[in-house]
PASEFI-718465 format. One record per residue (C-alpha): x, y, z; residue in three letters. Coordinates in steps of 0.05 Angstrom, whole numbers, plus 32768, in hexadecimal, padded with zeros to 4 digits. Example, Ala and Ser with C-alpha at 12.3 -4.5 7.8 and 13.67 -1.06 7.14 Angstrom:
! residues 2
80F67FA6809CALA 81117FEB808FSER 
This chain:
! residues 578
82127E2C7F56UNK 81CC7E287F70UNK 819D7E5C7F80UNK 81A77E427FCFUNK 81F67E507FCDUNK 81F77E957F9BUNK 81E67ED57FBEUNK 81AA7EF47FA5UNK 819C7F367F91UNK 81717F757F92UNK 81627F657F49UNK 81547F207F4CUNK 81147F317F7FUNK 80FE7F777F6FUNK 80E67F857F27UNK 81017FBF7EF3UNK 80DD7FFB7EEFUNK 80CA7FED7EABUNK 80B17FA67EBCUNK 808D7FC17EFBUNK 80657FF97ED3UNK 803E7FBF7EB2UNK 801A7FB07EF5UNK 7FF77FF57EEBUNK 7FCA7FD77EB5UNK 7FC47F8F7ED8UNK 7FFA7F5E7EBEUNK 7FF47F197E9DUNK 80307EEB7E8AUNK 801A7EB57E5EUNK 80387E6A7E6DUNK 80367E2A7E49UNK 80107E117E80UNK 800D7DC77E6AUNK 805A7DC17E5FUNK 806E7DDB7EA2UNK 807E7DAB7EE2UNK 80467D957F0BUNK 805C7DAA7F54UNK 80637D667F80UNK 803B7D457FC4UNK 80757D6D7FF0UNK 80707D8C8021UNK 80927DC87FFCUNK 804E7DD77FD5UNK 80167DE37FDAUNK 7FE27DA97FF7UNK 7FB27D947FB2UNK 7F777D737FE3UNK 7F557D337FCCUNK 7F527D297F84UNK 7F627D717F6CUNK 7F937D827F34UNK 7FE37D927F3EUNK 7FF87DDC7F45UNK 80357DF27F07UNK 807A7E057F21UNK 808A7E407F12UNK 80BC7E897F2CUNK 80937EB17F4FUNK 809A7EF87F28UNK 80C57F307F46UNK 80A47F5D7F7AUNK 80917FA17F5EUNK 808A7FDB7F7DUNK 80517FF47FA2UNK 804080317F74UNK 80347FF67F3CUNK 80047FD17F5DUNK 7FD47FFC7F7EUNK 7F8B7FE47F70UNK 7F677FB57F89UNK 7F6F7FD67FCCUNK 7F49800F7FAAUNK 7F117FEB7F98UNK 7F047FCE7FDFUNK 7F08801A7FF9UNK 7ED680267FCAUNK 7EA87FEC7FDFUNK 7EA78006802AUNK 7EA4804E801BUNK 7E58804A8012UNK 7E4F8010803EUNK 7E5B8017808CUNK 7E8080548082UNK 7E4A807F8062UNK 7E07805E8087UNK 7E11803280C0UNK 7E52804B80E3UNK 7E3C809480E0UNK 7DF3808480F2UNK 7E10805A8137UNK 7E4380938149UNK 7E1380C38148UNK 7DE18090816DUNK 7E10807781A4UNK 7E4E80AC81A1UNK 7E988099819BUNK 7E8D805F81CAUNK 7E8C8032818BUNK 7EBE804B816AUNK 7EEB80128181UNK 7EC27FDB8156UNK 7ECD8006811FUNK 7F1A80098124UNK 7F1F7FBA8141UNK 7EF87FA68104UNK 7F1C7FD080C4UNK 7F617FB680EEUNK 7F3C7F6D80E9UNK 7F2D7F7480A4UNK 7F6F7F89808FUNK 7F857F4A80A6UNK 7F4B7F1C808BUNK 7F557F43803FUNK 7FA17F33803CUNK 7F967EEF8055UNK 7F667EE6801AUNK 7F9C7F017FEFUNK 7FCE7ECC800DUNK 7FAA7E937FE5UNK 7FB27EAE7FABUNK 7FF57ED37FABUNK 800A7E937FBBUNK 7FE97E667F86UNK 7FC57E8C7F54UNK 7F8C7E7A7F65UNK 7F527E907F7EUNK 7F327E8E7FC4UNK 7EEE7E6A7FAEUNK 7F217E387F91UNK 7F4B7E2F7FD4UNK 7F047E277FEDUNK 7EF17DF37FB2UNK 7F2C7DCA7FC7UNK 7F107DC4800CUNK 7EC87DBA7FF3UNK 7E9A7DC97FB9UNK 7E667DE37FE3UNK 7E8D7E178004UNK 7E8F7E477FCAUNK 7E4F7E3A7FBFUNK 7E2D7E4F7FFAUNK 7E557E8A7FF4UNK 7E3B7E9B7FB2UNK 7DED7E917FD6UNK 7E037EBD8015UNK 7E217EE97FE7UNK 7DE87EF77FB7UNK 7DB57EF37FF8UNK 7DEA7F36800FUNK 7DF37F5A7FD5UNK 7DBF7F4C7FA9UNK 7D897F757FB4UNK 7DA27FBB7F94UNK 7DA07FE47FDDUNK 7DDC80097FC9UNK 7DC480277F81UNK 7D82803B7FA6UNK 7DAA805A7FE0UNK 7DD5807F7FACUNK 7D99808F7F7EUNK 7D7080A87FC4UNK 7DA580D17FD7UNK 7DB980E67F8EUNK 7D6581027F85UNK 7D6381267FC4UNK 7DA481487FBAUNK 7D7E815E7F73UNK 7D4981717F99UNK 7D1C81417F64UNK 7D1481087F96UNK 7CC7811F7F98UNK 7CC181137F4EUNK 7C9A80DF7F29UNK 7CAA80D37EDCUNK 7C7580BC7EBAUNK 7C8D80867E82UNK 7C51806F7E67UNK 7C4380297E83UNK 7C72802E7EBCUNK 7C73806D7EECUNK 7CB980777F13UNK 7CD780A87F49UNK 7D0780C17F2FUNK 7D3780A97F64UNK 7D2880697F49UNK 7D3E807A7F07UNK 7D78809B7F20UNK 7D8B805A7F39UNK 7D79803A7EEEUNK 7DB280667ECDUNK 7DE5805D7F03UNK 7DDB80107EF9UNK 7DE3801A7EA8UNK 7E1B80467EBAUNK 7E4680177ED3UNK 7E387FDD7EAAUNK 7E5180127E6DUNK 7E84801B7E89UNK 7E9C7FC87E88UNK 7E987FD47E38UNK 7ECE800E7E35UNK 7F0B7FD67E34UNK 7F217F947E23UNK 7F387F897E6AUNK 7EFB7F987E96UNK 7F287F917EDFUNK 7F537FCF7EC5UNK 7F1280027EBCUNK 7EFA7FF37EF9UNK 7F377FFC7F1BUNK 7F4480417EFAUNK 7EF880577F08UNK 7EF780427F52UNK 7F3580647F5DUNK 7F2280A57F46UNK 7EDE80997F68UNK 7F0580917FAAUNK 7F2780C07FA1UNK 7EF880F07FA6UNK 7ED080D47FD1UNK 7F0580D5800CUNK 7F1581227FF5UNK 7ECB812F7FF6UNK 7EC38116803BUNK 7EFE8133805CUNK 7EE38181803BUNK 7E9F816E8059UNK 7EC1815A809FUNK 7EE981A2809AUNK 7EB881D7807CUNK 7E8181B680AEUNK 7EAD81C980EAUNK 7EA2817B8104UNK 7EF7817F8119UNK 7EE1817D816FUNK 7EC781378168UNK 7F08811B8157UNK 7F248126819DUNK 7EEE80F181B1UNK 7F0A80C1817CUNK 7F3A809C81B0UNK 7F10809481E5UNK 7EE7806E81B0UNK 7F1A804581A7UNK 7F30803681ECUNK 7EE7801D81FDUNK 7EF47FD981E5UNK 7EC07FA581EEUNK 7E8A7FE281FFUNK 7E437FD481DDUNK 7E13800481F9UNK 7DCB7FE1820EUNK 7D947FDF81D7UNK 7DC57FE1819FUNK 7DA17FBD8164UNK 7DD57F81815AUNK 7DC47F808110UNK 7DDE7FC78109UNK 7E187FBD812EUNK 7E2B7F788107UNK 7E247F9980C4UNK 7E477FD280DAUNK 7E817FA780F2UNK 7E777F8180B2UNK 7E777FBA808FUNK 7EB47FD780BBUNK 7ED07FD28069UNK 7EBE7FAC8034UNK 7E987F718057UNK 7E7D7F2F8047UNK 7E7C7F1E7FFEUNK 7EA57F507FE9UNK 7EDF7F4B8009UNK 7EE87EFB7FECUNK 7EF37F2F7FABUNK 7F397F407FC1UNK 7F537F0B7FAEUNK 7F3A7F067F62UNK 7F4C7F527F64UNK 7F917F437F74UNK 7F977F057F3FUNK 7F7D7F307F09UNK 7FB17F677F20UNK 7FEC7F2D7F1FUNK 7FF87F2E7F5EUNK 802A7EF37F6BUNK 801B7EAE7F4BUNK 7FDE7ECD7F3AUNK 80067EF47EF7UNK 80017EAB7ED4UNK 7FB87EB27EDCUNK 7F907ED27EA6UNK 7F657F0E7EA6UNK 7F187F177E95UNK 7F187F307E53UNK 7ED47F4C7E43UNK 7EBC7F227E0DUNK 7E947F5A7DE7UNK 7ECE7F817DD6UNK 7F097F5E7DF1UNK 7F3C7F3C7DC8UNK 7F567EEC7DD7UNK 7F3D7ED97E16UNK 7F747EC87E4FUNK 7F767E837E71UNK 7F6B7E797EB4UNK 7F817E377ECAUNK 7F5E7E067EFBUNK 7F987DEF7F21UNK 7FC37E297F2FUNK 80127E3E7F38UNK 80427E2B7F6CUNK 808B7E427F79UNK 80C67E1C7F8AUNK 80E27E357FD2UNK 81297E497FB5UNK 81497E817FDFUNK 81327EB77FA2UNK 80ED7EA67FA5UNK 80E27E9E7FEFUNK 80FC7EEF7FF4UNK 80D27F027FB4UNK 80987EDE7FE3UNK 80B47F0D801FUNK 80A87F4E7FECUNK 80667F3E7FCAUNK 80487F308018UNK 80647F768033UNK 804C7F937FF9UNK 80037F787FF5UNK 80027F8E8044UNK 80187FD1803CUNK 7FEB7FDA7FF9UNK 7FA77FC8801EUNK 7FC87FE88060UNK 7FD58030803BUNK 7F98802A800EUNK 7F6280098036UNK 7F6F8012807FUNK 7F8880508079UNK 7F58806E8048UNK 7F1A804C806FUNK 7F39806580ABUNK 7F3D80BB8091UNK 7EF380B6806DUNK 7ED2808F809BUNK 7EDD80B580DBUNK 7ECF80FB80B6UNK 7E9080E580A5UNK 7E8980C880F3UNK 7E95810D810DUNK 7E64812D80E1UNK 7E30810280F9UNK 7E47810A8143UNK 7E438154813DUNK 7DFD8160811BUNK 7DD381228126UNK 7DDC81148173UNK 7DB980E0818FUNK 7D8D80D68147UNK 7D5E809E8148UNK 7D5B80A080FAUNK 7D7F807080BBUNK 7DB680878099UNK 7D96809E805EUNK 7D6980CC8089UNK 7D9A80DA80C0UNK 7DCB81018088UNK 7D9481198057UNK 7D5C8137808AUNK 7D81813980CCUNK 7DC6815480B2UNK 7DC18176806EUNK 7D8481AC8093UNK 7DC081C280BEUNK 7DF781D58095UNK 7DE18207805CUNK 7DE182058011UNK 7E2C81F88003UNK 7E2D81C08046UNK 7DF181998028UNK 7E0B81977FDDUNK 7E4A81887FF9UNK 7E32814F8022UNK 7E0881307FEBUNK 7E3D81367FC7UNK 7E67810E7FF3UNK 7E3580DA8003UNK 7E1680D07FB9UNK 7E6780C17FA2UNK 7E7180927FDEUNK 7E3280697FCEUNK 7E4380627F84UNK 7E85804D7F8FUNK 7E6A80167FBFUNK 7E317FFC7F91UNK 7E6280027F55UNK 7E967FD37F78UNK 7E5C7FAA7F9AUNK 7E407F9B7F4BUNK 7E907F917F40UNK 7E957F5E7F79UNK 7E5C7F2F7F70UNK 7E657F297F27UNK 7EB07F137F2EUNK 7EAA7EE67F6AUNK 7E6B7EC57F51UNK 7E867EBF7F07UNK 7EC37E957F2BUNK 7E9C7E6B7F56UNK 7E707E557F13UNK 7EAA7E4F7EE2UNK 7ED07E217F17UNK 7E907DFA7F34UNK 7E6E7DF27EE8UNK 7E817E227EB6UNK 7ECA7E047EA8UNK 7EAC7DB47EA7UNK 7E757DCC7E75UNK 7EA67DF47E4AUNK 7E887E3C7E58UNK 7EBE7E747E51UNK 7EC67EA17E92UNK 7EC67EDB7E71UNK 7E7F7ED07E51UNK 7E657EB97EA0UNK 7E857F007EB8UNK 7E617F247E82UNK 7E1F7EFB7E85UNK 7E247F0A7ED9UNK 7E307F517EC4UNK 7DF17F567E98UNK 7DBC7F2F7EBDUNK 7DD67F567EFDUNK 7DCE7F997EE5UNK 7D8C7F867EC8UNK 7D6F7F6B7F07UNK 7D827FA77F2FUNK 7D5F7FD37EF8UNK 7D1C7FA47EF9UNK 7D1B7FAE7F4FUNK 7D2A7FFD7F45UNK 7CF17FF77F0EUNK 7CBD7FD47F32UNK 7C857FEE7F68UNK 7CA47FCF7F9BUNK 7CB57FF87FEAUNK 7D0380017FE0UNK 7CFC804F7FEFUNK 7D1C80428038UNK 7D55800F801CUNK 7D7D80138065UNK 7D597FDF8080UNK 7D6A7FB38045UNK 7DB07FC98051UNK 7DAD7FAF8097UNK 7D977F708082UNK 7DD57F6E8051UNK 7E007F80807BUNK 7DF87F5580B1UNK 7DF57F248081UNK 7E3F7F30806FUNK 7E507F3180B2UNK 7E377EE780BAUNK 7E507ED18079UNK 7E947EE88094UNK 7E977EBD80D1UNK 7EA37E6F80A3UNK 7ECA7E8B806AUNK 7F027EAF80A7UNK 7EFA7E6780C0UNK 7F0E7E4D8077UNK 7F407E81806EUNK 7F6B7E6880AAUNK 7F637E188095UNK 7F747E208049UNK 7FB97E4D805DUNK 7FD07E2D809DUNK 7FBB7DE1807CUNK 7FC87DE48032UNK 7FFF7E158028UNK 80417E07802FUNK 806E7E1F806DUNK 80887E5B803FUNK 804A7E7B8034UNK 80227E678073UNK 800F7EA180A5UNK 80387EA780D9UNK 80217E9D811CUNK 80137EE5812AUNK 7FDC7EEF80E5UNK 7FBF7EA28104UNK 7FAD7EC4813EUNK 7F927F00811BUNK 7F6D7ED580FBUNK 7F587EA98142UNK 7F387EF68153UNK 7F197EFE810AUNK 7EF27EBB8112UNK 7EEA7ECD815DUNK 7ED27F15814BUNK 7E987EFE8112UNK 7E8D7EBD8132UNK 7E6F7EDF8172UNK 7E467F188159UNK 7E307EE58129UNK 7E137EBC8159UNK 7DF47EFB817EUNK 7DD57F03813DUNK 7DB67ECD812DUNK 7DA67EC9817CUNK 7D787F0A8173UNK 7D567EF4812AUNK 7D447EB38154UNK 7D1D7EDA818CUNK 7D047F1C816EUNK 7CF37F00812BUNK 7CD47EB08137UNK 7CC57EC5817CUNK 7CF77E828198UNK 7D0D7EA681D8UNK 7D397E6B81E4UNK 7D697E7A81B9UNK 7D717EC281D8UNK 7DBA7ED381DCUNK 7DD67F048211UNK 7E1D7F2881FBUNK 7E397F118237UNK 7E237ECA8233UNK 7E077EBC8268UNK 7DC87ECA827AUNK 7DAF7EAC8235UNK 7D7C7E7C822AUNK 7D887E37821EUNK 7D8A7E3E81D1UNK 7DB87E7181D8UNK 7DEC7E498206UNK 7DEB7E1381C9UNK 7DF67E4C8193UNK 7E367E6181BFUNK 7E477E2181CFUNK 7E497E108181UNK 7E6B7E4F8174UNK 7EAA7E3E81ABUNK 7EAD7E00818FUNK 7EB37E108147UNK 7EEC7E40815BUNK 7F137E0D818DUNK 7F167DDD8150UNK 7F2A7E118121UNK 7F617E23814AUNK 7F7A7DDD8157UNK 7F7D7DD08106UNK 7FA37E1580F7UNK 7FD57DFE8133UNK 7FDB7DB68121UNK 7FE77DDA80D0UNK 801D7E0280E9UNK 80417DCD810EUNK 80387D9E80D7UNK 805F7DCB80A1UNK 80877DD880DCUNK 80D77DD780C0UNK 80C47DB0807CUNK 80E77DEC8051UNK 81317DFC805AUNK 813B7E4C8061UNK 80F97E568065UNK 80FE7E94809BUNK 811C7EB98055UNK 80CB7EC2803EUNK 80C27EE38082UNK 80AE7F268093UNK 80A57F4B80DAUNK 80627F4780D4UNK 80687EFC80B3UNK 
């Protein structure tokens, strides 16, 4: 009888408690990859593109449950913690009041839905996003890996930490003398943290699983460090103005500095760069196809290393698979919903009322906005409390920030170079590891003006938010065009991801609109948020920007219709929110 005509049961789509548990350490199931079937040109598969490799037929794994897979989820928290919800979201509350809390909520809400779509990709195949990018073009992980590094690699966050660490120590005055080389001691500060966490890589074998465990107790406190702060500093009043925040939609009060308010929407979680790391996050947690994947094995003190093949895994669409596919999709929603959202959602808007309430109308950064404008106002136990708070929501961030570019940029290499040349991933992910943390410690180290890092920040961050604008683009193409009907989005997360595109695409533009005329001085290309009433550059930076977003949406639409009915029982793999 086949698996089309037999009823299927609980057991043949949700995993045994004892095979779930393994998820808690990351799971791996090794295949004799080059004796398994190579998945045909049907329209049942995934699409290959122009002279790429085959994906392998195989079961997609039983669906665990969500108490075993909890992780990578964490480790984005942990990346936004320090990020927009620590500097820039406080610093424009307190600026502009609740009136801007709505691009706050709109854009953790549109990340939710940009994260899991990068998780789609891979849940689905294996493999990971650069490589759905690869398959489109070579050059489109690449740039990524250039906007990325341009983001993220100028060490903002350890300084941050490190500033905020040495005034809460009251040594941030200090100068070590070392001989040659004289240091604040902030900036050594920020030298150990760095050390810190590369140690910490070397602890296991399997570097994903320490830096899962580590961020999680990091956020951990962090959110319960933030929510004390919120109560003991009596901030509870400005929550009543939390939904009028949110029902002032579209409201963007005049003079706001549109880098700011990019990176802050960038930064409205994760952002840029980092978030691409969800989905390696969630193939080295065996997520899906992605448990036929290997893991990074540090090659220090790690054992065999793990392949991880070029071409990744397909599924056939019997009816057992297409409702394991229905499981694993709720669950990776409601394990970045619960996690992220959620958890962004509680820290984030304590912190916002605690800025509302004691720096009104400030004019400063967010380092100086908490540490001279705050911390003066709320005693002894207040200020240790909120350096406290602040000093673990930084680290976390620059821990998972030295996390993220490492993992995405050791990817993009291996699958660009590294494999052709016969270099071993885990060796580029160690290498990355190194030469990152060393190049952090020889900025911190040198005589150079990083003692106010938020304007770096700013830079980063709006950055991200530009970055964010091609690879939602991307996103929508590779899952509406090259997966099968199955695992497409359905029409609802397409037009999420319409807005996503929409949402980056436009204060992108603005962006770059502003650098144009304030920086080089080419009024021309001055862009007004309404639209009109820019100059003529400007009209041809909108008009570019409409028309990259029509076409986008005529591809995704002509990608749906195409895999339109090609897969018998396909509605099985759907979910209410498909």
């Amino acid at each position: 009888m086949s698996d089309d005509q037999r009823m299927v049961s609980d057991g043949d789509v949700y995993a045994s408690e004892d095979e779930g548990h393994v998820y808690r350490a990351s799971s791996y199931v090794p295949t004799a990859y080059d004796n398994l079937d190579v998945a045909p040109e049907a329209e049942a598969y995934p699409v290959r593109g122009r002279d790429e490799g085959g994906y392998r037929v195989l079961d997609l794994p039983r669906v665990p449950k969500l108490s075993h897979v909890l992780g990578p989820s964490a480790i984005m928290l942990g990346a936004s913690l320090g990020s927009g919800e620590t500097l820039f979201w406080p610093v424009l509350i307190a600026q502009h009041g609740w009136v801007l809390y709505w691009a706050f909520f709109v854009g953790v809400l549109t990340q939710f839905f940009v994260n899991t779509e990068i998780q789609r990709w891979t849940l689905a195949t294996g493999e990971s996003i650069f490589r759905g990018f690869e398959r489109l073009h070579r050059l489109w992980p690449l740039s990524f890996l250039v906007l990325g590094f341009i983001s993220l690699g100028w060490p903002g966050w350890a300084a941050s930490a490190a500033n905020i660490g040495a005034i809460g120590l009251g040594i941030e005055s200090l100068m070590l003398d070392l001989g040659a080389v004289q240091l604040d001691a902030w900036r050594l500060l920020g030298i150990v943290l760095m050390v810190l966490i590369w140690l910490t890589y070397q602890l296991t074998p399997l570097m994903y699983n320490v830096v899962e465990r580590l961020q999680i107790v990091l956020v951990s406190l962090s959110v319960v460090f933030a929510v004390v702060l919120f109560v003991a500093l009596g901030s509870v009043n400005e929550l009543a103005k939390v939904p009028g925040g949110v029902a002032s939609v579209g409201a963007i009060p005049p003079g706001s500095d549109i880098a700011v308010f990019l990176g802050g929407l960038a930064y409205a979680g994760a952002g840029g760069y980092l978030n691409l790391s969800q989905s390696l996050w969630a193939r080295e947690k065996g997520y899906g196809m992605g448990r036929y994947q290997g893991r990074i094995k540090n090659p220090i003190v790690g054992d065999d290393p793990e392949p991880v093949q070029r071409d990744g895994f397909t599924f056939p669409p019997t009816v057992t698979n297409l409702r394991r596919w229905r499981g694993w999709w709720r669950l990776v929603q409601l394990e970045h919903f619960l996690t992220f959202v959620v958890g962004l959602l509680v820290a984030a808007t304590m912190l916002m009322a605690t800025a509302a309430e004691y720096a009104q109308g400030t004019t400063d950064d967010g380092v100086a906005m908490w540490t001279e404008v705050v911390a003066p106002q709320v005693g002894a136990f207040g200020s240790a409390l909120l350096f406290t708070t602040l000093f673990l929501a930084l680290l976390t961030t620059e821990y998972a920030i030295i996390e993220s570019f490492v993992r995405n940029s050791a990817d993009v290499i291996y699958e660009l170079y590294g494999r052709g040349a016969g270099w071993s991933l885990p060796r580029i992910f160690w290498g990355l590891l190194t030469v990152f943390t060393l190049w952090g410690i020889v900025i911190l180290s040198l005589p150079i003006a990083i003692e106010q890092p938020f304007g770096l920040l700013v830079i980063s961050a709006a950055m991200s938010g530009v970055m964010m604008w091609p690879y939602t683009v991307l996103l929508l193409v590779v899952n509406t065009c090259r997966l099968p009907e199955h695992t497409q989005p359905g029409w609802f997360r397409v037009v999420t991801q319409w807005w996503a595109s929409g949402f980056f695409g436009y204060f992108s533009v603005l962006l770059i609109g502003n650098v144009l005329t304030d920086t080089f001085g080419l009024a021309v290309f001055d862009t007004d948020p309404a639209m009109i009433g820019s100059g003529v550059g400007g009209y041809a930076l909108f008009a570019a920007f409409v028309i990259v977003e029509l076409a986008v949406i005529a591809t995704s639409v002509r990608g749906k219709r195409t895999k339109r009915d090609t897969v018998d029982r396909a509605d099985e793999s759907a979910w209410y929110l498909p």
